[in-house]
C-alpha positions in Angstrom: -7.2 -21.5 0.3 -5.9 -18.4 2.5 -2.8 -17.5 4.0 -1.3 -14.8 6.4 -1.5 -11.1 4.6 1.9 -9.9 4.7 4.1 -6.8 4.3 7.4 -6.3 2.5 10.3 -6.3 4.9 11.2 -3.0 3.5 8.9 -1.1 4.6 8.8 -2.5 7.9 12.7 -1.8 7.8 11.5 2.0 7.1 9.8 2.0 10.1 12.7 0.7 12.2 14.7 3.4 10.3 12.0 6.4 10.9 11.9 5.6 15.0 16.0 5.9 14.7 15.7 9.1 13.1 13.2 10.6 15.9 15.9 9.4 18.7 14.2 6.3 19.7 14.2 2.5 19.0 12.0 -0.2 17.8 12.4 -3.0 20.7 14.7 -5.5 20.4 12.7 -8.0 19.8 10.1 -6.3 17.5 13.3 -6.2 15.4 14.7 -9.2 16.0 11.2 -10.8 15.1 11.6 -9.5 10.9 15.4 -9.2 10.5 15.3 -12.7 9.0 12.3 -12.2 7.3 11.2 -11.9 3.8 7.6 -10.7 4.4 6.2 -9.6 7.9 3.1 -10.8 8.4 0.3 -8.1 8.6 -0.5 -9.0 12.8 3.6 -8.2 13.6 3.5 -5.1 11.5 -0.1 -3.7 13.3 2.7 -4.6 16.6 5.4 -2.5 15.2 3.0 0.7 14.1 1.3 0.6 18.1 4.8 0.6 19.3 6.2 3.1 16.7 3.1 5.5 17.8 3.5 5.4 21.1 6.8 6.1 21.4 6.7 9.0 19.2 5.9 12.8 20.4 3.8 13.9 17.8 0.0 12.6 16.9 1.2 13.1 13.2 4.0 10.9 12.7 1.8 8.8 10.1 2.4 12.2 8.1 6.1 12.6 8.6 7.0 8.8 8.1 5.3 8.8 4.7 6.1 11.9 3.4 9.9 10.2 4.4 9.6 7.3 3.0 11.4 6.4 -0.4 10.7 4.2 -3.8 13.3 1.9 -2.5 11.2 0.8 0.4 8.2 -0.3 -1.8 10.3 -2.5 -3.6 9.8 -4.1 -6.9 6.3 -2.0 -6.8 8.2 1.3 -6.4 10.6 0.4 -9.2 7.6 -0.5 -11.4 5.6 3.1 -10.8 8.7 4.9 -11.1 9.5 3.5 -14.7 6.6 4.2 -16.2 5.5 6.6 -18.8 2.7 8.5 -17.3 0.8 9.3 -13.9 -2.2 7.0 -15.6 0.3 4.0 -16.2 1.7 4.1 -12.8 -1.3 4.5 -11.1 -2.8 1.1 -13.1 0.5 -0.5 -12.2 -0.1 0.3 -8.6 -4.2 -0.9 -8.5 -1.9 -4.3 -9.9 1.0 -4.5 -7.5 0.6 -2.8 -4.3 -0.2 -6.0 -2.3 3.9 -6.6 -3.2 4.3 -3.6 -0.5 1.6 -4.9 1.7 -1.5 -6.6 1.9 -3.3 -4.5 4.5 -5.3 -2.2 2.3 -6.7 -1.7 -1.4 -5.9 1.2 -3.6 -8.4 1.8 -6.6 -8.8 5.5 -8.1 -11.8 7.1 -10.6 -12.3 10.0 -12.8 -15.2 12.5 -12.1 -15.2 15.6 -14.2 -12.1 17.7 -13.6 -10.7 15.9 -11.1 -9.1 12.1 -10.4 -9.6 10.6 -6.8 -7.5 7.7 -5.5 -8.8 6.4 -3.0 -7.2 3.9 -0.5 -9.5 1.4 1.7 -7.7 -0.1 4.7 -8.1 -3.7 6.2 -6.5 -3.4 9.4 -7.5 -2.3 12.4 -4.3 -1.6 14.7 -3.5 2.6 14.5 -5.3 2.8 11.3 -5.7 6.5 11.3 -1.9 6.8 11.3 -1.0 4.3 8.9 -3.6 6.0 6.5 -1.7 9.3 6.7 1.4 7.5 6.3 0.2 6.0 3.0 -1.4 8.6 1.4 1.2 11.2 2.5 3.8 8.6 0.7 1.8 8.5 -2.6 1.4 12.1 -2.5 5.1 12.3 -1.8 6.1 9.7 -5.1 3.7 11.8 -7.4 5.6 14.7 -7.0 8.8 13.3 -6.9 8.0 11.2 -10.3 7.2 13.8 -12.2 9.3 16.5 -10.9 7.3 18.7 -8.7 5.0 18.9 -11.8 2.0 17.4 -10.5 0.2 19.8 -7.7 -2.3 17.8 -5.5 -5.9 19.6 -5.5 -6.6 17.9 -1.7 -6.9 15.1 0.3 -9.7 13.3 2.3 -9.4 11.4 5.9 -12.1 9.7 6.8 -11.3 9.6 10.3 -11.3 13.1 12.3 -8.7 14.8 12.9 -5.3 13.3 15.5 -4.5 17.0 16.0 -5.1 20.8 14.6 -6.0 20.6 11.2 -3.5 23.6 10.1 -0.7 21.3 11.1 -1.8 18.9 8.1 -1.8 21.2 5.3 1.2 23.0 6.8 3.3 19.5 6.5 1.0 18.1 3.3 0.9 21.4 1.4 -2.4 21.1 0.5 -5.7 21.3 1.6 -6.8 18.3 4.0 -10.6 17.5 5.0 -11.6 15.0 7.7 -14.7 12.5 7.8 -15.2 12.3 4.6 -16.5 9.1 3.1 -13.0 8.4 1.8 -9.8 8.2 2.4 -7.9 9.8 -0.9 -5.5 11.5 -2.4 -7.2 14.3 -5.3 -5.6 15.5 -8.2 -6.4 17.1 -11.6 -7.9 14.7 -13.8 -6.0 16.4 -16.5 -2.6 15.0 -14.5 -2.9 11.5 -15.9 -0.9 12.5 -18.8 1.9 14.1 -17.4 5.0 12.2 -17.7 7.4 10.2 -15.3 11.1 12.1 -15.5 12.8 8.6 -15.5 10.2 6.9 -17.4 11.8 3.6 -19.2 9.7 1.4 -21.1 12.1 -1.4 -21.9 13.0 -1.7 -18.1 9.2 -1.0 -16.4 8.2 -4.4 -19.2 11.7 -6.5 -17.4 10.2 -5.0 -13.7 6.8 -5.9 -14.3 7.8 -9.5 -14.8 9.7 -9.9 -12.0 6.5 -8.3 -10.2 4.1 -10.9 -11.5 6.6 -13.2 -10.1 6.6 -11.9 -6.9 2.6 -12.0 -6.9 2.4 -15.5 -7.9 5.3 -16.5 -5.1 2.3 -14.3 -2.4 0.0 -17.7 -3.4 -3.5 -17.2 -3.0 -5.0 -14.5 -2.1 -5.5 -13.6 2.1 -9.1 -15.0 3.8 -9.8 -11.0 3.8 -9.8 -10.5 -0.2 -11.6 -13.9 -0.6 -14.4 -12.7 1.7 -14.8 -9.2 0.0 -14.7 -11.6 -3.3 -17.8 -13.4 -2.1 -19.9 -10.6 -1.0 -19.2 -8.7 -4.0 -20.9 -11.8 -6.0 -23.3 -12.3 -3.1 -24.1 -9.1 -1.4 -26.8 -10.4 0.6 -24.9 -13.1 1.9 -24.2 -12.7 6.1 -21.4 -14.1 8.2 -22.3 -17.8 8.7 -23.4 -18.0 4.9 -19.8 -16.7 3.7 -18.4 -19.1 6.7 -20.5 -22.1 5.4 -19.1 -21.3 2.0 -15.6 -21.1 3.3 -16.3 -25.2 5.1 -15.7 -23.1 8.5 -17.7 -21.7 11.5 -19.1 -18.1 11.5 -17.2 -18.0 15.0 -13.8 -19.7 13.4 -14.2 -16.9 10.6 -14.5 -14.1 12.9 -11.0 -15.2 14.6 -8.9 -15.7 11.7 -10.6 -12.0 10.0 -9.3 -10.8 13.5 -5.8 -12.2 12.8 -5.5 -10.4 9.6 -6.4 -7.1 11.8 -9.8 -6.7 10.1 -13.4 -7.7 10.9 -16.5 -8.9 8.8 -18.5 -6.1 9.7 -15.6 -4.1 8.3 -15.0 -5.8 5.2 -18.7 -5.8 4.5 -19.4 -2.4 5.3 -17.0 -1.3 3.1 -17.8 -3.3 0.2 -21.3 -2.5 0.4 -20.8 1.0 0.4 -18.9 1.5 -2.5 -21.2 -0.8 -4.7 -24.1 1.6 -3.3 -22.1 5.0 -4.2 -21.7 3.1 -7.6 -25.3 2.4 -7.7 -26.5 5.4 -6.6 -24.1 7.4 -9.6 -25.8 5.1 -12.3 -29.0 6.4 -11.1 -30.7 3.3 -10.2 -34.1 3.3 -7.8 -33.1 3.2 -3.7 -35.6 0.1 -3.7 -33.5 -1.8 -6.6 -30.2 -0.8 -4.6 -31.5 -2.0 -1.2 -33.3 -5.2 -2.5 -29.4 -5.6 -4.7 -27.5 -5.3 -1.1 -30.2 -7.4 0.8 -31.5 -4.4 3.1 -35.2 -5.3 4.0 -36.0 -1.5 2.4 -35.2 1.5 1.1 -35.5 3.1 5.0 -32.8 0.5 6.3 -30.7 1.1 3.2 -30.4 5.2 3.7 -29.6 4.7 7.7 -26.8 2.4 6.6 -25.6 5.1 4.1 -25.9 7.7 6.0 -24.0 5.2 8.7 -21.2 5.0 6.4 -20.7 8.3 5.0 -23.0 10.9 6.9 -24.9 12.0 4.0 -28.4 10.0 3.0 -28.6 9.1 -0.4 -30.1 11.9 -1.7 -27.6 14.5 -0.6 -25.0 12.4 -2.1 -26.5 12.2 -5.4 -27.0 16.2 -4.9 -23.3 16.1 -4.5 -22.5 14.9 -7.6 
């Protein structure tokens, strides 16, 4: 039914390639543990990130390590965005193919008047603020590169605070950077979408996109993470041992193999539940029909959680557009 999430060997090589570059080393046998590897699972890659982080002098080397990383280390998926015609059609190629570079986190993006947010949702646990900044830093990074230096970011969101002075990120970024924010995302000019790629080729984006639906299929099913966030999506009101009972395992047997993935229930459902009330709450429907939808016991338990998740009750973040 589930296997172990996994992340392209790649990018884990990247890693082993950025500590080199700051003048230390991976341990031996942190390296020794992926050189024969085709994927790294997801629990030997949160390893490699604690062990990359501590070694390294500066709180922002998420930053550095993504804006340093290259479309060869995203394999297939790189090739794929990097073939095709427009910033739209790469960013629907990456919302398909980005669990080919890892299966840690989900990338999904929106329009909203003038301006397009992607947005990228984690499911680990292990240095997360770090390996946020490196992956939105390295998709800020590919848009410009792709369309040479044409697309200009407008901002982008953390929702954790900030590892160090906030000048430093917008002095490495080049753009403005705001902290606790309900999302972690990357923000460009909705107009954007229809800039071209400068090495856009349609013939050979069709033959990569093949190969990539391959590579998915050869993943097999999906992790225990994406088939819980499945569930609750259908069954929002559903709790721990109702999703474990569904699964023909123990609420406790559920909680350990969620913790093996480098994620949590409360997590995974606090996320999910908080984007289909944002969603909600832009369509305009009633806080009682949104709280009875999510299984709160009323509108009062539904705003504390909102205002859990992103700081802002309901109404100020219908105010806020």
């Amino acid at each position: 039914m589930s296997h172990t999430p996994t992340v392209t060997v790649r990018f884990t090589q990247a890693i082993s390639q950025a500590a080199e570059q700051q003048g230390f080393a991976l341990p031996a046998p942190l390296k020794n543990a992926f050189a024969e590897q085709e994927r790294v699972s997801l629990e030997l890659q949160g390893e490699i990130w604690e062990t990359f982080c501590q070694q390294a002098d500066d709180p922002l080397i998420g930053i550095r390590f993504g804006l340093a990383l290259q479309v060869g280390h995203l394999d297939t998926a790189g090739m794929v965005l990097m073939s095709c015609d427009t910033v739209a059609e790469a960013l629907d190629s990456l919302i398909d193919y980005y669990p080919i570079v890892g299966e840690g986190g989900i990338f999904d993006y929106a329009v909203a008047g003038d301006t397009c947010e992607i947005r990228y949702q984690p499911q680990y646990t292990t240095r997360q603020s770090e390996r946020v900044e490196a992956a939105l830093a390295s998709l800020l990074q590919l848009t410009r590169w792709s369309t040479g230096e044409q697309l200009e970011a407008s901002g982008m969101h953390f929702s954790h605070p900030a590892l160090t002075d906030p000048a430093r990120y917008q002095q490495l970024l080049g753009v403005p950077v705001e902290f606790d924010r309900p999302h972690n995302s990357l923000r460009i000019p909705a107009d954007a979408l229809s800039l071209p790629l400068i090495y856009a080729n349609p013939a050979l984006c069709q033959h990569l996109r093949t190969l990539a639906d391959q590579l998915l299929e050869q993943l097999g099913s999906q992790s225990l993470s994406a088939t819980v966030c499945d569930l609750l999506r259908q069954h929002p009101r559903w709790g721990k041992e109702k999703v474990a009972e569904q699964l023909a395992m123990s609420g406790r047997h559920l909680i350990r193999k969620l913790r093996e993935e480098g994620t949590s229930f409360k997590l995974l459902r606090d996320a999910l539940l908080q984007g289909m009330a944002e969603q909600a709450l832009k369509e305009g429907l009633k806080l009682f029909d949104i709280a009875d939808k999510l299984g709160f016991s009323d509108e009062s338990a539904f705003a504390k959680a909102f205002k859990r998740w992103t700081g802002m009750t309901p109404a100020q973040f219908r105010a806020q557009g």
